[in-house]
C-alpha positions in Angstrom: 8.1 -8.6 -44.7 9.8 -10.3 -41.7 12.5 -8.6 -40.3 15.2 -10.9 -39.2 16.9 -11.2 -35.9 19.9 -10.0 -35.4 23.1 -11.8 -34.0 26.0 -10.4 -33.1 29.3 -13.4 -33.5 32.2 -12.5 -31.5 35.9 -14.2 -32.3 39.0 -13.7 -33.0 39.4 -16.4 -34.9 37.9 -15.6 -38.5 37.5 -19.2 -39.6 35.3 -19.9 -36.6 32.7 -16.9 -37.5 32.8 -17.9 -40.7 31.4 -21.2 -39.2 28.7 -19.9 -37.3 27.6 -17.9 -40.1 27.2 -20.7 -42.4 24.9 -21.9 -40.2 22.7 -19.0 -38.9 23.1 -16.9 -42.1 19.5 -18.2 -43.5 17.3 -17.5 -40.7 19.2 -14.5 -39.2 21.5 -11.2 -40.1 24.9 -12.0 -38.8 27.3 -9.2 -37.3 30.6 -10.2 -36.7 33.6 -8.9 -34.4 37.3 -9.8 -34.3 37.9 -8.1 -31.1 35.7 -7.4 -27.7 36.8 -3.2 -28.1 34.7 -4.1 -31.7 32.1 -6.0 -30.2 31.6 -3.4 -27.9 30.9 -1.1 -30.4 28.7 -3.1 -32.6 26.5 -3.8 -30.0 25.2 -0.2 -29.9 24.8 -0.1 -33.9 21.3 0.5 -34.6 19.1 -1.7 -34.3 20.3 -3.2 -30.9 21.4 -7.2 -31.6 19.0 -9.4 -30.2 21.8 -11.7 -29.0 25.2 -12.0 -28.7 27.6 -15.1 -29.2 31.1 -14.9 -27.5 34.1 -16.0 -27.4 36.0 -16.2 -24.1 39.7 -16.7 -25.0 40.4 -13.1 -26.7 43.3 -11.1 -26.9 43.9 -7.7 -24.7 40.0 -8.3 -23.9 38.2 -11.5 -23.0 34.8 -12.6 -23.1 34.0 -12.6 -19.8 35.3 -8.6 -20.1 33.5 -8.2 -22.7 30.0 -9.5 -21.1 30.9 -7.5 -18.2 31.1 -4.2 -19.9 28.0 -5.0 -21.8 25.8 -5.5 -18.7 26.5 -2.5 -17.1 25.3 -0.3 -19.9 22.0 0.2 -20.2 21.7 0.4 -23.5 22.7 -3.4 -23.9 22.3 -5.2 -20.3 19.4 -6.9 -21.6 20.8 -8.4 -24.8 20.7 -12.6 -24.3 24.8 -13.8 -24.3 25.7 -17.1 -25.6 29.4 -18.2 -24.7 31.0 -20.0 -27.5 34.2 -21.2 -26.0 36.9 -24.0 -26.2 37.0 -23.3 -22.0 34.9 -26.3 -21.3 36.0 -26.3 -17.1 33.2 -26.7 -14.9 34.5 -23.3 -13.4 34.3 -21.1 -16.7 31.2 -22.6 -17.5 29.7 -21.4 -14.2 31.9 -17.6 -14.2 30.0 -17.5 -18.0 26.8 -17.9 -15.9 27.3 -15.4 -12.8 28.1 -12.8 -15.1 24.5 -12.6 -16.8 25.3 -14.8 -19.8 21.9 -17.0 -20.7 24.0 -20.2 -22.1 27.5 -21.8 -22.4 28.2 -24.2 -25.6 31.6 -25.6 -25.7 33.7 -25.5 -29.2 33.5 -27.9 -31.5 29.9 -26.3 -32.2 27.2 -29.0 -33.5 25.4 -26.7 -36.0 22.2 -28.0 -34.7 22.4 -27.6 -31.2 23.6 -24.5 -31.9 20.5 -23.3 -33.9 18.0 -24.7 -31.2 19.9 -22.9 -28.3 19.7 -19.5 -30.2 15.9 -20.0 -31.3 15.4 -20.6 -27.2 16.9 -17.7 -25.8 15.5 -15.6 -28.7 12.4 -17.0 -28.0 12.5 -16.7 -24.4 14.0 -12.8 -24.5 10.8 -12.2 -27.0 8.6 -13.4 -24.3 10.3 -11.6 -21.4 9.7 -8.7 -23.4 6.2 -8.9 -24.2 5.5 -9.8 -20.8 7.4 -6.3 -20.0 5.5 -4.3 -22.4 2.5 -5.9 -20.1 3.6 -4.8 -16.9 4.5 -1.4 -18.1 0.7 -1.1 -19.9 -1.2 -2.3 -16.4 0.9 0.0 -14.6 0.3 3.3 -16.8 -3.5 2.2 -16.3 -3.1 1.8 -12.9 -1.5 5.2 -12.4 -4.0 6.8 -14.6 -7.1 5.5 -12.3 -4.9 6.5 -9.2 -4.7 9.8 -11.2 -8.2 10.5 -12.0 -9.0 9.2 -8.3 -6.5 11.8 -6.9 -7.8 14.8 -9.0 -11.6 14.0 -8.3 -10.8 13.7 -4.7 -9.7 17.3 -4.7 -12.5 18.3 -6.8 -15.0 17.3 -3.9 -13.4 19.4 -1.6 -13.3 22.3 -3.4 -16.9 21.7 -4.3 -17.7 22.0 -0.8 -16.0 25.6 -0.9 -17.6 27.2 -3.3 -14.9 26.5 -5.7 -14.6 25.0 -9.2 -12.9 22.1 -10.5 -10.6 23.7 -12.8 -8.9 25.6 -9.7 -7.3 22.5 -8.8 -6.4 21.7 -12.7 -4.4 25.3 -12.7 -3.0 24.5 -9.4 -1.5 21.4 -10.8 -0.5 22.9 -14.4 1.2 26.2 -12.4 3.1 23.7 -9.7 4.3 21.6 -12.2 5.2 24.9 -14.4 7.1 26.2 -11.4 9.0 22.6 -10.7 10.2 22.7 -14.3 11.4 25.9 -14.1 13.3 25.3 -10.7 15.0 22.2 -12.6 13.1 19.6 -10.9 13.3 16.1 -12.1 10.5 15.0 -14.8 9.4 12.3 -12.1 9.0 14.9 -9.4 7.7 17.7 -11.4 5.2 14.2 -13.1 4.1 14.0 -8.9 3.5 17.3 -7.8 0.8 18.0 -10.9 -1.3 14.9 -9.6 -0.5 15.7 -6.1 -1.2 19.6 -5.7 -4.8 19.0 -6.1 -5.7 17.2 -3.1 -3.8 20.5 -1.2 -7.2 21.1 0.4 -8.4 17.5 0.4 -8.8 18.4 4.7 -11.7 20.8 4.0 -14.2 17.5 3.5 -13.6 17.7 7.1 -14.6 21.0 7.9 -18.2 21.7 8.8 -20.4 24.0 6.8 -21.4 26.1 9.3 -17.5 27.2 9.3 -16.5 26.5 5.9 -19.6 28.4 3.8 -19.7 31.1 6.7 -20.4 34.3 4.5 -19.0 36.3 6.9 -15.2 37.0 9.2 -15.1 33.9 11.1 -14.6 34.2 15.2 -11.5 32.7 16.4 -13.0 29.4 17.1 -13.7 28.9 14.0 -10.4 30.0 12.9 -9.2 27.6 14.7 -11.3 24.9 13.7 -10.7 25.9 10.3 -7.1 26.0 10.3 -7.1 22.1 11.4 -7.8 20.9 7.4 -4.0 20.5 6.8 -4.3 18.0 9.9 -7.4 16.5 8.4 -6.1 16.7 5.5 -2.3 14.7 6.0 -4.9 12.1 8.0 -7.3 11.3 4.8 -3.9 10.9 2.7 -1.8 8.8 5.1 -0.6 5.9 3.2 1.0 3.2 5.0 2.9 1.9 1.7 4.8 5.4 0.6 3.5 5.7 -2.7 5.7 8.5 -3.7 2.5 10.3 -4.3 0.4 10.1 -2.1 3.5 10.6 0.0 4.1 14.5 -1.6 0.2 14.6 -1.7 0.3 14.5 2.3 3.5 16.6 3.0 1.7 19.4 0.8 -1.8 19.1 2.3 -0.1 19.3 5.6 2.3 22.1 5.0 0.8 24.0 2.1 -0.5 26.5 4.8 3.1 27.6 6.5 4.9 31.0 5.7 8.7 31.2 5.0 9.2 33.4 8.2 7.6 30.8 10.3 4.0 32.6 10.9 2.3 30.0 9.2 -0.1 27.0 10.3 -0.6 24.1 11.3 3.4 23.5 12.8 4.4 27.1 12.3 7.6 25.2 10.6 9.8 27.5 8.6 12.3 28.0 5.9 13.7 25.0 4.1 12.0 23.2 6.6 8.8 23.3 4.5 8.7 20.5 2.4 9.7 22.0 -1.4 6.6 20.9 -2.9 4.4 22.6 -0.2 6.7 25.9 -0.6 5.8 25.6 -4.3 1.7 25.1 -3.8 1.9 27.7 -0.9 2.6 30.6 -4.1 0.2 29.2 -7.1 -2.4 28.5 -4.8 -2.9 32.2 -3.2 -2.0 33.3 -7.1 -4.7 31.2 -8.4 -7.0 32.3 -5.6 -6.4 36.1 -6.3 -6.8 36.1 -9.8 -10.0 33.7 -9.4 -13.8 34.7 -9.8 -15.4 33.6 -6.4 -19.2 34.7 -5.3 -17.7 37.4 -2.6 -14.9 39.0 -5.5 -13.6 40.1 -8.7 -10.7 38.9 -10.0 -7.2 40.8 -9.2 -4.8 41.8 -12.4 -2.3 39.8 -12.9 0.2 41.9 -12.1 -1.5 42.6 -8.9 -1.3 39.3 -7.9 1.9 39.1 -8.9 3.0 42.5 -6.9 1.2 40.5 -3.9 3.7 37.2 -4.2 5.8 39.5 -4.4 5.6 41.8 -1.4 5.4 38.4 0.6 9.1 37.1 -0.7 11.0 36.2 2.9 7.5 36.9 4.6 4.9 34.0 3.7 6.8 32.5 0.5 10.3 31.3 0.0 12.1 34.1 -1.7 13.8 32.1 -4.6 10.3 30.1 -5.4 8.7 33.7 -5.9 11.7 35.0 -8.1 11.1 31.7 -10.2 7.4 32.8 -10.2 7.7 35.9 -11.6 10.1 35.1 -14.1 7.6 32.4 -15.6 4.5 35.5 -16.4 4.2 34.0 -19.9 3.5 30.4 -19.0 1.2 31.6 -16.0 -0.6 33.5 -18.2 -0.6 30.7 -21.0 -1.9 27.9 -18.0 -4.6 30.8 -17.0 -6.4 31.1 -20.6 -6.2 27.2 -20.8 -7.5 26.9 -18.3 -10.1 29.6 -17.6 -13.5 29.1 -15.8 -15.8 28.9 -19.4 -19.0 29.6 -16.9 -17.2 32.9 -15.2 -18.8 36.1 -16.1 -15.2 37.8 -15.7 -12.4 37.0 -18.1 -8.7 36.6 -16.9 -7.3 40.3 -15.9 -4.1 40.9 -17.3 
C-alpha cells in the first residue's frame, strides 16, 4: 500500500485551507494550521510533513516567522516551503526566497498550478534525498576501507615485533573503553579505536638487527629505537587533516612520553600530551603486561593493574589511570574477547 505524502496547509483563514484541501485531498494527507505557534507544532508530529504550504500575512506570527523558526531546527530545516500568499510584491516574493522557502504562488491559487508545483518540489526533495542516502552509503564504505587499511597497517608493524594482530584489536577496544568512560564524544571515542592501532606504525622503520635483538639493547640502539614515534608521525602525515589520520599521528608520535616529562621522543609533559596519546600510553603497557610474548608469561591482572598504578603522576596522567582502574570489568570483558586463541597461557586474573 502507498503511503501518501504528507502536506502541512498553513492559514488563518479557514475557507482558504479548505480550498487547498479540495484540491490535494486525493493524492495526499492534508494537515492544517490556523496559526504559525500551531504550525510549529505540527511540523514535529510524527511522521515529519514532507512539505509545508504558508501563508504570510498571519496574526501575532507571520510566515516568514514561521519559516524562520522552522529552518533553524533540525528536526524540520529540510522540509520543502511553499508560500501561499496574497503579498504578490517583487520584494516578498524574493524575502520568501532568502529565507529557504523552495516556491512563492500568489493567491488566487489555480488548483492546477498548484498541484504541479507541489508534485515538483516533492519530487525534487525525494531526489535530494536519495541522492543523500548515496553520499552517506559511499562514505561509510569509504571509511570502512580507510578502516580496514588503518588496522592492517598496524598489524604489519607489530608483525615485525614478534606481536600478534589481536594486540592492536585490544588496544583499540581498551582506548575506546577508556574514552567512553572519560565522557568523550562518540566521534572521538569512533577515532581513537581506528587510530590506536597504528601507535607503533614507526617500527616498519626500525631495523631488525635492533628491533628482534633477543637481548638488552646498547644505547645506540636505544636510541635508534626510540626514533619509531618520529618514523612513525612521518608514515602518517597527512597533508589534508583527516581527523584520523590526524589523532593516528599525534598518538604514534607521543604515545611514548611520561606524565612527569621523562618520556620520549619530545620529553613533552602533562596536558601537553595530546589526550589520546595519554590514553594509549596506559592500555598499551597494560595490554603488553598482561600479553603472552616468546621472552614472558603473562602478568595478573591485578598486577598490571598495581603497575598503572604505581606510575600515576610518574609515566601516566593520574586521572586517565583512576578512570582505568575503575573500568576492571570492561578490561577484563575486552581481554576474553579478545584473547590470543593460539596462546598456550589463558588471561590471568
Amino acid at each position: 500500500m502507498t503511503v501518501k505524502p504528507t502536506i502541512l496547509v498553513v492559514d488563518d483563514m479557514p475557507d482558504n485551507i479548505r480550498i487547498i484541501h479540495g484540491v490535494l485531498a486525493d493524492k495526499f494527507t492534508v494537515r492544517a494550521a490556523t496559526s504559525g505557534q500551531k504550525a510549529l507544532e505540527l511540523a514535529l508530529m510524527e511522521p515529519l510533513p514532507d512539505l509545508i504550504l504558508l501563508d504570510v500575512m498571519m496574526p501575532i506570527m507571520n510566515g516568514f516567522e514561521v519559516c524562520q523558526q522552522l529552518k533553524l531546527d533540525p528536526n524540520t530545516s529540510r522540509i520543502p516551503i511553499i508560500f501561499v500568499t496574497a503579498k504578490t510584491e517583487e520584494w516578498d516574493e524574493q524575502t520568501g526566497l532568502e529565507l529557504g522557502a523552495v516556491d512563492y504562488i500568489c493567491k488566487p491559487i489555480s488548483p492546477a498550478v498548484l498541484t504541479v508545483r507541489v508534485k515538483n518540489q516533492l519530487a525534487l526533495a525525494n531526489q535530494a534525498r536519495q541522492l543523500e542516502d548515496l553520499v552517506k552509503l559511499r562514505t561509510k564504505e569509504l571509511e570502512n576501507t580507510r578502516h580496514k587499511i588503518i588496522l592492517k597497517l598496524g598489524r604489519a608493524a607489530e608483525f615485525r615485533d614478534n606481536e600478534t594482530g589481536l594486540h592492536i584489536v585490544r588496544i583499540g577496544h581498551l582506548s575506546q573503553m577508556l574514552a567512553q568512560h572519560i565522557g568523550a564524544t562518540d566521534t572521538w571515542c569512533e577515532h581513537i579505536l581506528h587510530a590506536s592501532p597504528m601507535h607503533d606504525i614507526g617500527k616498519i622503520g626500525i631495523p631488525d638487527a635492533i628491533l628482534l635483538k633477543p637481548g638488552r639493547l646498547t644505547d645506540d640502539e636505544r636510541t635508534i629505537m626510540q626514533r619509531h614515534p618520529i618514523l612513525g608521525a612521518e608514515i602518517l602525515e597527512d597533508d589534508d587533516n583527516a581527523p584520523l589520520l590526524v589523532m593516528a599521528k599525534e598518538i604514534a608520535l607521543y604515545h611514548h612520553e611520561h606524565w612527569n616529562g621523562n618520556g620520549y621522543p619530545t620529553g613533552i609533559s602533562g596536558k601537553d600530551i595530546p589526550l589520546s596519546a595519554r590514553i594509549v600510553a596506559i592500555v598499551d603497557v597494560f595490554d603488553a603486561l598482561t600479553s603472552t610474548r616468546p621472552y614472558k608469561k603473562p602478568w595478573p591482572t591485578q598486577t598490571a593493574l598495581d603497575y598503572i598504578a604505581d606510575g600515576a603522576g610518574k609515566q601516566f596522567d593520574p586521572d586517565l589511570v583512576t578512570a582505568f582502574l575503575a573500568c576492571r570489568d570492561k578490561v577484563e570483558q575486552i581481554k576474553l574477547q579478545f584473547w590470543e586463541p593460539e596462546s598456550p597461557e589463558q588471561p590471568m586474573s
